[in-house]
C-alpha beads as a LAMMPS data file, in Angstrom:
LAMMPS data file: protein, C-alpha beads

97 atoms
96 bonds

1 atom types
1 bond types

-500.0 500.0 xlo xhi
-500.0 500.0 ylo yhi
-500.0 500.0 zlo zhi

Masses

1 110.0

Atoms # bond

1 1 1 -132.754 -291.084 94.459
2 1 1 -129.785 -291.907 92.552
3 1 1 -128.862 -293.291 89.466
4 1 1 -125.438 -292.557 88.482
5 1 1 -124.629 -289.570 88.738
6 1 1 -127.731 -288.130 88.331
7 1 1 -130.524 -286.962 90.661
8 1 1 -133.636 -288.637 89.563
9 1 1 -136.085 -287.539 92.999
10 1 1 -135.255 -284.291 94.763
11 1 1 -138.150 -283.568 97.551
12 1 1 -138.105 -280.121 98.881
13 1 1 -140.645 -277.083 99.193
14 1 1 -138.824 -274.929 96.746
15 1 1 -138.114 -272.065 98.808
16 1 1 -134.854 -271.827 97.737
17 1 1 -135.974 -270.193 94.276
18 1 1 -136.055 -272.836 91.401
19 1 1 -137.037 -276.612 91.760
20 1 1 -134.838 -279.590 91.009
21 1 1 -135.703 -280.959 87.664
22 1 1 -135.794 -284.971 87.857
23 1 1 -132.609 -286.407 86.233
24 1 1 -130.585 -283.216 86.261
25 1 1 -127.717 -283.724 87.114
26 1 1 -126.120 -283.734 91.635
27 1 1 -123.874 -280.843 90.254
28 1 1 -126.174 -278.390 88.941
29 1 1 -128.243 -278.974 91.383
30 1 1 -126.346 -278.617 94.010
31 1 1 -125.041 -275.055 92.426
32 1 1 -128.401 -274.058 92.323
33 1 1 -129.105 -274.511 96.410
34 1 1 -125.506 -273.239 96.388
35 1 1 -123.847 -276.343 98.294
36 1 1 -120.848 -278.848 97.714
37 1 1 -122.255 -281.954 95.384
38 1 1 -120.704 -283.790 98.652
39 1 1 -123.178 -282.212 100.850
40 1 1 -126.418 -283.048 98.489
41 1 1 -124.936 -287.033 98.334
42 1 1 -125.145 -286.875 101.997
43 1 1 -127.989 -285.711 101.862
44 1 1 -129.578 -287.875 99.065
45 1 1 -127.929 -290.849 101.033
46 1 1 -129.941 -290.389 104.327
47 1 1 -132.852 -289.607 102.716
48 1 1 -132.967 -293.146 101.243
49 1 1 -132.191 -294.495 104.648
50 1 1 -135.214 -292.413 106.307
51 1 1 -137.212 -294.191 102.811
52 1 1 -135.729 -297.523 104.091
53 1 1 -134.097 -298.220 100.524
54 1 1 -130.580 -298.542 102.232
55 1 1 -129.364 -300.171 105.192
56 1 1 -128.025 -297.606 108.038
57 1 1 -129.862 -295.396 111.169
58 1 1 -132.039 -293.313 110.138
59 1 1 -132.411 -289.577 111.232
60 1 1 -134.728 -290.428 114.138
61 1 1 -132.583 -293.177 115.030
62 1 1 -129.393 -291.281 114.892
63 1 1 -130.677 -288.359 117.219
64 1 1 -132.136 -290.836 119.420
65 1 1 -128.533 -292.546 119.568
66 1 1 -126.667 -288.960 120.165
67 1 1 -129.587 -288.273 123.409
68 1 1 -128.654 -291.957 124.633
69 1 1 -124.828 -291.220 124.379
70 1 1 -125.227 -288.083 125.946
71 1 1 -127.117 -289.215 129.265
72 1 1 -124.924 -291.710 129.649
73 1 1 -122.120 -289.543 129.593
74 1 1 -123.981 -287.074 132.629
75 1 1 -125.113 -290.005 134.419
76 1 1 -120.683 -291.139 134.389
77 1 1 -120.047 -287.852 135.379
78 1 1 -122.291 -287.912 138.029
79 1 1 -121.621 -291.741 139.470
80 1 1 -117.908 -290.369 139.389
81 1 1 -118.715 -287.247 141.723
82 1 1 -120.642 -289.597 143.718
83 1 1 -117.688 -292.060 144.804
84 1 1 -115.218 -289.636 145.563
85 1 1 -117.956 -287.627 147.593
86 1 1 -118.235 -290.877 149.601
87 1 1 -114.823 -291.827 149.390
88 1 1 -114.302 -288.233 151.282
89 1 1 -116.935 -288.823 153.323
90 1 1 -115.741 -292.307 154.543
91 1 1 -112.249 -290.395 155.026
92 1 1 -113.748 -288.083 157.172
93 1 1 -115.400 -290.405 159.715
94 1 1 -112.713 -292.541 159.589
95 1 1 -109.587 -290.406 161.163
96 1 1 -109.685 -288.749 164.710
97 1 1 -110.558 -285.314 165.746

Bonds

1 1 1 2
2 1 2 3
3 1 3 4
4 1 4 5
5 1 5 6
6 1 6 7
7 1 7 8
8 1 8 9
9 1 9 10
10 1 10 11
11 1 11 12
12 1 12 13
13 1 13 14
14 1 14 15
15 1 15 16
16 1 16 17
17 1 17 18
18 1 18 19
19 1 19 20
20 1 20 21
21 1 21 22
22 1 22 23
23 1 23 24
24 1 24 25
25 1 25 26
26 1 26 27
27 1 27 28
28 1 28 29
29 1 29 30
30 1 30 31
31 1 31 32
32 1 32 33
33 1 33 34
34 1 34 35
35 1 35 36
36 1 36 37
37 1 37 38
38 1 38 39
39 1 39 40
40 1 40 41
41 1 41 42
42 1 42 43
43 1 43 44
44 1 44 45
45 1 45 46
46 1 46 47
47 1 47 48
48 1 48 49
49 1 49 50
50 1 50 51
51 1 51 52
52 1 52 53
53 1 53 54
54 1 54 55
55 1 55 56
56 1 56 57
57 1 57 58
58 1 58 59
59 1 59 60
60 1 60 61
61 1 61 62
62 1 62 63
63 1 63 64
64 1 64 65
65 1 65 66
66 1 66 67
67 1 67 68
68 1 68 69
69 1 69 70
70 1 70 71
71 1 71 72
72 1 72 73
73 1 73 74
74 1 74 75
75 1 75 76
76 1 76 77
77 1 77 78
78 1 78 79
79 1 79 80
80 1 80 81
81 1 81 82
82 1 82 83
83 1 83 84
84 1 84 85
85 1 85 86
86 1 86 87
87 1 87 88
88 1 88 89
89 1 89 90
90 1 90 91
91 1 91 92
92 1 92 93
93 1 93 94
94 1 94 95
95 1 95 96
96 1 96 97
């Protein structure tokens, strides 16, 4: 995790060429996978939420969240398409021939 501003536990399978060394430091690290020191806090950060060390959603939780937003954002749409196909409908039955 963390301390400072050093990394002290860096998991990974090392297929980006050479392993993290425990308490080297976020910004050679992060030079060495070639990404922003931003982008490995981020990623340091949910990592200890997944490890339930901080308080937040974790990974599972957030994808789970983005599925639940997004089905109730089709099943909207689709209650919307639904009234104004009976709204029509009522229309329709409603005025002469």
């Amino acid at each position: 995790m963390i301390a400072g501003r050093r990394l002290i536990n860096v998991s990974g399978d090392g297929a980006g060429g050479a392993q993290p060394v425990p308490g080297a430091p976020v910004a050679t690290v992060a030079k060495d996978l070639g990404i922003s020191e931003s982008c490995l806090r981020r990623w340091m950060d949910q990592d200890a939420v997944d490890a339930g060390t901080r308080p937040g959603l974790t990974t599972a939780e957030r994808a789970e969240l983005v599925e639940l937003r997004r089905r109730t954002r089709v099943l909207e749409t689709e209650n919307e398409i639904l009234k104004r196909a009976a709204a029509y409908f009522a229309r329709e039955n409603i005025l002469p021939k």
